[in-house]
C-alpha positions in Angstrom: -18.8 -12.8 -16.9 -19.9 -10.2 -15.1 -23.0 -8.0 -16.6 -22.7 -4.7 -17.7 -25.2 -3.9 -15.4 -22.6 -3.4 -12.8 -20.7 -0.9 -14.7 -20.2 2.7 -13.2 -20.2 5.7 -15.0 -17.2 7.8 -14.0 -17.9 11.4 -13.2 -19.0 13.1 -16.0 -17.3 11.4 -18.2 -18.6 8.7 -20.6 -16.5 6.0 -19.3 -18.0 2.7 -17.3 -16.0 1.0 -15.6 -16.3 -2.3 -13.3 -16.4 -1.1 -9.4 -13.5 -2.4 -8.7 -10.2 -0.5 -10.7 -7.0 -3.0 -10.9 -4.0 -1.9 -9.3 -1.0 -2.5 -11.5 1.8 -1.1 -9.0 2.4 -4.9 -8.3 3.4 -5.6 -12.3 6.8 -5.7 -12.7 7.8 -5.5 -9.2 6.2 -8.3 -6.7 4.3 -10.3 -9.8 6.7 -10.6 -12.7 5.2 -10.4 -16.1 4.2 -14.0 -16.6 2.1 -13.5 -13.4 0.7 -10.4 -14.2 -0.7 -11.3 -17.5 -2.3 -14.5 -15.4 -3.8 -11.5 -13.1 -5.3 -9.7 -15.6 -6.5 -12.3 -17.7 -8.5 -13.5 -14.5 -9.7 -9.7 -14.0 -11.1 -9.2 -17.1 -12.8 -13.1 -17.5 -14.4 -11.7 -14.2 -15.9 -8.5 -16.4 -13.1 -6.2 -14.8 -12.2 -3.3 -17.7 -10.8 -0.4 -15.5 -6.9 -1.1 -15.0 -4.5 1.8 -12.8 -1.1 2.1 -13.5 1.3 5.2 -13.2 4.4 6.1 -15.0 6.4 5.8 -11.5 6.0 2.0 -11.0 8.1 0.7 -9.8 10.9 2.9 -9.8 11.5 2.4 -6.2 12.7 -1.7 -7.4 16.5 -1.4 -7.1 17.5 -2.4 -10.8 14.1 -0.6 -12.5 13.9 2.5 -14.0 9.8 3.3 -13.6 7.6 2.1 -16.6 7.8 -1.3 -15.8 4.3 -1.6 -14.8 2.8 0.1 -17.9 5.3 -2.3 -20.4 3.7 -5.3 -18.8 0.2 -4.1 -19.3 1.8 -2.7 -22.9 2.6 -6.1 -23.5 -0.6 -7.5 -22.4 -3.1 -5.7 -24.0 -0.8 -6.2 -27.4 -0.9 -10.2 -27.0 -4.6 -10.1 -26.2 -6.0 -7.6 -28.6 -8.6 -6.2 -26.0 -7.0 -2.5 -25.9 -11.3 -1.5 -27.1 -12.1 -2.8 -24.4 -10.5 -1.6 -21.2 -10.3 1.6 -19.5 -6.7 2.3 -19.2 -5.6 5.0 -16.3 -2.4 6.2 -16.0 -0.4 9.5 -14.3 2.5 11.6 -14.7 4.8 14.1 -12.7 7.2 11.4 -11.0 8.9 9.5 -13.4 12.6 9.6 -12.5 13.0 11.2 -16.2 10.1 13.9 -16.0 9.6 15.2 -12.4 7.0 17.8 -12.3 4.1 19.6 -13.6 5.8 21.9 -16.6 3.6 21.7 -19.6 6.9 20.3 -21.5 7.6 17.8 -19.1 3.5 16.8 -18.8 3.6 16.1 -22.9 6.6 14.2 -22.8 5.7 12.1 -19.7 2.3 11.1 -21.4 4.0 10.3 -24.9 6.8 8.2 -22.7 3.6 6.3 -21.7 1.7 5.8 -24.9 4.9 4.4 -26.0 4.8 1.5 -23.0 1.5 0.8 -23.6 1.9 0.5 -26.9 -1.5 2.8 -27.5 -2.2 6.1 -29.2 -4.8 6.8 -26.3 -4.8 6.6 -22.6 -8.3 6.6 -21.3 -7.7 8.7 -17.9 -4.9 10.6 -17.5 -4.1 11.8 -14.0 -1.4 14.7 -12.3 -0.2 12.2 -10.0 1.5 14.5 -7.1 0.0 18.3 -7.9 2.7 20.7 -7.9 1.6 24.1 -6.3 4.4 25.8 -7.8 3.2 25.3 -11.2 0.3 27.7 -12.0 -3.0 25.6 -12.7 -3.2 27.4 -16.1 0.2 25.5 -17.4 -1.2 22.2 -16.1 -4.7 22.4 -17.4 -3.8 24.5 -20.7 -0.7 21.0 -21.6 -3.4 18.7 -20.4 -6.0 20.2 -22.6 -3.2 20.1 -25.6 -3.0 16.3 -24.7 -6.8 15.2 -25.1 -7.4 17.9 -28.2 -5.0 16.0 -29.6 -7.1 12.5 -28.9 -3.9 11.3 -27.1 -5.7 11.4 -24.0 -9.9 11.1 -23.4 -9.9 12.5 -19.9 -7.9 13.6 -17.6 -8.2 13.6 -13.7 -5.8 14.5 -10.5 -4.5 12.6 -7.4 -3.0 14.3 -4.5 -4.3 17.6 -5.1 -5.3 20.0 -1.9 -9.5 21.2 -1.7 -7.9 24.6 -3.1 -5.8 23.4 -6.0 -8.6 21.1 -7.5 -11.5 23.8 -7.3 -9.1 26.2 -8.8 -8.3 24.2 -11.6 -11.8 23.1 -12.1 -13.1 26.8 -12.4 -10.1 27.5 -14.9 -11.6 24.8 -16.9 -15.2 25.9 -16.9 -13.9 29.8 -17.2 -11.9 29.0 -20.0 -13.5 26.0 -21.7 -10.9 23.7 -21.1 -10.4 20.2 -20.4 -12.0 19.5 -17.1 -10.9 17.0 -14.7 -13.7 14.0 -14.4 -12.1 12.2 -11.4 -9.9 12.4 -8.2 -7.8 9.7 -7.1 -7.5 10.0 -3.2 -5.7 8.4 -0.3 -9.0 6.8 1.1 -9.7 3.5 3.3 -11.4 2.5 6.5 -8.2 3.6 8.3 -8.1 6.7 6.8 -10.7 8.5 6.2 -9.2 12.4 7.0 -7.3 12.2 3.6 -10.6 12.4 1.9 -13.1 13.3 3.5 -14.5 17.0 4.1 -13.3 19.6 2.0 -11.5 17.7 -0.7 -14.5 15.2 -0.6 -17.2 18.4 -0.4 -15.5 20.1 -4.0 -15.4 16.6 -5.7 -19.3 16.3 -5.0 -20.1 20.0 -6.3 -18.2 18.9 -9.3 -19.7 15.9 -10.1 -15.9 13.8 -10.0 -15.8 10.2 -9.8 -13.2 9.1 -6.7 -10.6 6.3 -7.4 -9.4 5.7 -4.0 -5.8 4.0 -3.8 -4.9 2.4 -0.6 -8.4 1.2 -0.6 -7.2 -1.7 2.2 -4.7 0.1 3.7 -1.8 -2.0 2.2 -3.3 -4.9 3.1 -4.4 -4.5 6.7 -7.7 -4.6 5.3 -7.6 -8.0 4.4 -7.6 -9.0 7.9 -4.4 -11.1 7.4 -2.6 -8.5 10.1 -3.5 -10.1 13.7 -1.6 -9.9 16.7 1.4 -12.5 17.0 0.7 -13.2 13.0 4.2 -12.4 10.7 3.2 -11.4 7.3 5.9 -11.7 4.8 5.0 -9.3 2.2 6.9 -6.0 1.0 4.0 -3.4 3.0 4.1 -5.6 5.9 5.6 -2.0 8.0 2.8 -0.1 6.5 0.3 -2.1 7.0 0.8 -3.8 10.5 0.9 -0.1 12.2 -3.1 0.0 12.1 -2.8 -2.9 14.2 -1.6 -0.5 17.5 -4.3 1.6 17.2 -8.3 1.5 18.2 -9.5 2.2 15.5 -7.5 -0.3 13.8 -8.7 -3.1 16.2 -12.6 -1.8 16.4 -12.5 -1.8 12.4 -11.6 -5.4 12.5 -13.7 -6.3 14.7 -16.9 -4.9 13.0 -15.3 -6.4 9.9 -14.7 -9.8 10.7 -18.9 -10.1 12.4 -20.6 -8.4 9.0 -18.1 -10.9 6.5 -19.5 -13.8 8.7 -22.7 -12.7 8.4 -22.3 -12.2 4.1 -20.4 -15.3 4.3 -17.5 -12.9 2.6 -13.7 -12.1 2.5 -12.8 -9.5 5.1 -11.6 -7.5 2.1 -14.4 -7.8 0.4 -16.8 -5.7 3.2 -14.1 -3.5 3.9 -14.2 -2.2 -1.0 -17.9 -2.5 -0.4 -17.9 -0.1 2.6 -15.7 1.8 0.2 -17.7 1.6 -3.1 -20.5 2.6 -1.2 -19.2 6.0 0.2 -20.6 9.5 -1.7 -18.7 10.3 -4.9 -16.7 6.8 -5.1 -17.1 4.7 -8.0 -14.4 2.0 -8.0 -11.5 1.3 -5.1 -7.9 0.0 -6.2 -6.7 -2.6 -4.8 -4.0 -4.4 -6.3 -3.4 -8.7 -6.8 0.1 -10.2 -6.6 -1.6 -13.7 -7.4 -4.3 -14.4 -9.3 -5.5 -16.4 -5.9 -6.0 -12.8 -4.3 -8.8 -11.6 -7.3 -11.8 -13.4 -5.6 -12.1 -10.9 -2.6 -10.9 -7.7 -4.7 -13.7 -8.8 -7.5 -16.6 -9.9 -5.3 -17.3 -5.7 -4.5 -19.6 -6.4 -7.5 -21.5 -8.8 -5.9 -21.6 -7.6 -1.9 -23.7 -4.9 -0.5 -24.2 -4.3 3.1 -26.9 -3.1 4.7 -27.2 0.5 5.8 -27.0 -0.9 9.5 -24.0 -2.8 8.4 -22.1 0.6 6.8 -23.1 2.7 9.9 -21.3 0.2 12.0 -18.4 0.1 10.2 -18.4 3.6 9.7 -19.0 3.8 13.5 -16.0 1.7 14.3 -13.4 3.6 12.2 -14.4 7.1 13.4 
């Protein structure tokens, strides 16, 4: 077990969390619920508390409706009587049934969820694609409803421009509102531009704890894209178009001598690098198998030198 010691406080919130947050996109989709309940069982034996799920997954599944992810963790957290202890994140706004930002369709969308997870709480609740035509005022005032209620503890956005979020954040303060804690960003070795510099610069004033999602670049970061190497997985085209570029190759490289040298999994280096950028407090990465938790779960345990970040934040500029 993992101590507490390697907890994370996120944002300015009172929530700890384990530095690496649990994807649950693959529940219900790629792992099927016997599999999933294996992978979170293994997560949390390794002192993991902080699981991410949206209301979304996996809608995209020819045959599911979205929800499926959150039922399976429902259904977990039920037969294993830990819902004290974990840190439960979930987001609305693109849920085949309530698409948007409207403060009706915000309420229903997070009582939809409570329902899967079989909870009367969801620990962080995130806008998961901002809408700009919905004024921040509607958003914030329904999210505000939500946690004054104590159906929701803290709430947080993803996809959100610099503009949008520092608008919404002043509303809060202004008005003494529920204020977002954390920001869930597209962030990686890879890609760094979706994150970095403005967006990156108001989440640091504000004190917000970053989530990133495609924290290895579906995969790619794993190292288990080479050249001539056929990957069968369902982000093999996603991933395997980092391999035609320089950066791509140069972050491998530098990847593949600093995991020798820790005598670590390439994906490993790759979260710590990660973990240990301003404002971040726990990647998501995601585990089809419970044979894939080892590399996500050792970010705990790795830290590189500050020779060893410069290089690999050398090699992916």
């Amino acid at each position: 077990m993992t101590s507490s010691r390697s907890l994370r406080k996120l944002g300015t919130s009172d929530l700890e969390v384990f530095p690496l947050s649990l994807g649950g996109n693959v529940f219900g989709w790629t792992a099927d619920e016997a599999t999933s309940f294996e992978v979170l069982d293994a997560y949390v034996a390794a002192g993991g508390n902080f699981i991410d799920t949206a209301d979304v997954y996996s809608a995209w599944v020819d045959g599911n409706e979205g929800g499926e992810s959150e039922t399976v963790i429902g259904k977990w957290l039920a037969s294993r009587g830990r819902r004290d202890d974990i840190v439960i994140a979930t987001k609305g706004s693109q849920h085949p049934e309530y698409q948007g930002l409207s403060a009706a369709n915000i309420k229903a969308a997070a009582d939809a969820s409570l329902k899967r997870l079989g909870t009367d709480h969801i620990d962080l609740y995130y806008t998961h694609y901002d809408k700009p035509e919905v004024p921040v005022e509607e958003i914030i005032g329904a999210l505000d409803e939500l946690v004054k209620a104590g159906k929701v503890r803290h709430i947080a956005a993803s996809n959100i421009s610099a503009a949008r979020l520092q608008e919404s954040l002043d509303l809060s303060d202004r008005e003494g509102l529920a204020r977002y804690v954390a920001l869930q960003p597209h962030y990686n070795l890879v890609s760094r531009d979706t994150y970095e510099g403005e967006l990156q610069d108001v989440a640091a004033r504000a004190g917000l704890g970053a989530v990133p999602y495609y924290a290895l670049a579906s995969g790619f970061l794993t190292g288990k894209y080479r050249a001539g190497v056929t990957v069968d997985s369902a982000r093999a085209a996603g991933a395997g178009k980092h391999l035609e570029t320089e950066r791509g190759q140069h972050v491998l490289t530098a990847l593949d001598e600093i995991a020798q040298a820790h005598d670590a999994e390439i994906a490993t280096v790759a979260l710590a690098w990660l973990a240990a950028q301003p404002t971040v407090t726990a990647p998501i990465a995601s585990a089809r198998i419970v044979e894939q938790l080892p590399a996500l779960l050792a970010v705990a345990d790795v830290e590189l030198t500050q020779a060893e970040l410069d290089r690999l934040t050398a090699a992916s500029q």
